[in-house]
C-alpha positions, 0 to 999 in steps of 0.5 A: 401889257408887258411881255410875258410866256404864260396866258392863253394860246390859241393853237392849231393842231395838225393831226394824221400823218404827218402829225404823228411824224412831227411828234415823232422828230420831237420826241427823238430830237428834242425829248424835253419838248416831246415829253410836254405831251402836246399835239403838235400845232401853229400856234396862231395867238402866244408869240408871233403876231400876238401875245398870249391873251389874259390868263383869267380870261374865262372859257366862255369869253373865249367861246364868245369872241372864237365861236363865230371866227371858227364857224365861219372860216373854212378848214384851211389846207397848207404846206410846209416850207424846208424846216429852218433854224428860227431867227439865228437860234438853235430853234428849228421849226417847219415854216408856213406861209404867213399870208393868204388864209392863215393871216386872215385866221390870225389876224381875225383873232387878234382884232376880236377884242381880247386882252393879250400881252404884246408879242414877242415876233411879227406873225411868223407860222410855223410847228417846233420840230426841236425848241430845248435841246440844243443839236450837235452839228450832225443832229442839226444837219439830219433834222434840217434835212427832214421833207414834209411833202404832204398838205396839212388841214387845219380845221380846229382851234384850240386854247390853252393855259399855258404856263411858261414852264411849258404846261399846258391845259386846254380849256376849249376846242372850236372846230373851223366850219365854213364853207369853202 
C-alpha cells in the first residue's frame, strides 16, 4: 500500500491529570490542533511503526484482531521523557520510551493481520503538544521547558477514522484488561 494520512488509527488516550495538562498547552500553544477536540493520546498504529490500517476495514474486524490484544495486556504505567522538537521540525512532542510494554502493544497490533498503508517513521512514541502552528522562538523556549513529572496509565485502545484534514470519528474503544 502507499503511504497516505488517512485510515484508521489506533490511539491510546491518557486521561486525569496530566491529560487535561496536555489539552491545555495544545490549545494555548497550537489552537488549531486543540480545536480537533481529540483527547490527547499515543498514537500506537498511524505514523510511526505502522501505517494507518484500511479505512474500509469494518468495527467488527477491529474488534476481532483488538479484542484479544487489549484483554490480555495489562494497563501499562509510563513516564514522559523532556518534550523535544521531532525529527528537526517545529513539531514538539513529549517522548516515551519505545521499548519494554509499549513496543510489545505495538508490535502485537501490527502483526494481528490488518491491512495498513506503509509507515511514515520507525516506531516513535510520543503525545503532540503542538503540530500546526509554528512558535516564535520564545514560544518554543517555554513550551520546551514544560515537566510532566507524574506517571501516566494506559489501560485503553481506541480506533478511529481519521481523515488527513484531521477529523477524526472513533469507531470502537477496547479497555486493556490483563493482569499484571
Amino acid at each position: 500500500m502507499t503511504r497516505a494520512k488517512s485510515g484508521i488509527f489506533v490511539f491510546a488516550p491518557i486521561g486525569g491529570d496530566v491529560g487535561r495538562r496536555i489539552a491545555e498547552l495544545q490549545r494555548e500553544y497550537d489552537p488549531r490542533l486543540g480545536a480537533l477536540g481529540q483527547a490527547p493520546h499515543v498514537t500506537l498504529v498511524g505514523s510511526s511503526g505502522m501505517g494507518p490500517i484500511a479505512a474500509d476495514t469494518t468495527p467488527d474486524e477491529l474488534l476481532e484482531r483488538l479484542g484479544p490484544i487489549a484483554a490480555d495486556t495489562p494497563p501499562i504505567t509510563l513516564r514522559f521523557g523532556r518534550p523535544t522538537r521531532f525529527m528537526q521540525t517545529q513539531i514538539v512532542v513529549l517522548p516515551l520510551d519505545p521499548h519494554g510494554p509499549l513496543r510489545t502493544l505495538h508490535e502485537r497490533i501490527k502483526t494481528a493481520g490488518f491491512r495498513a498503508a506503509r509507515p511514515r517513521f520507525y516506531f516513535t512514541p510520543h503525545v503532540t503538544l503542538n503540530l500546526y502552528r509554528e512558535l516564535p522562538p520564545n514560544l518554543l523556549a517555554a513550551l520546551l521547558s514544560e515537566r510532566f513529572d507524574d506517571a501516566i496509565t494506559v489501560d485503553s485502545l481506541e480506533a478511529h477514522l481519521t481523515r488527513d484534514t484531521g477529523e477524526s470519528r472513533e469507531l470502537m474503544r477496547v479497555e486493556l484488561r490483563g493482569q499484571r
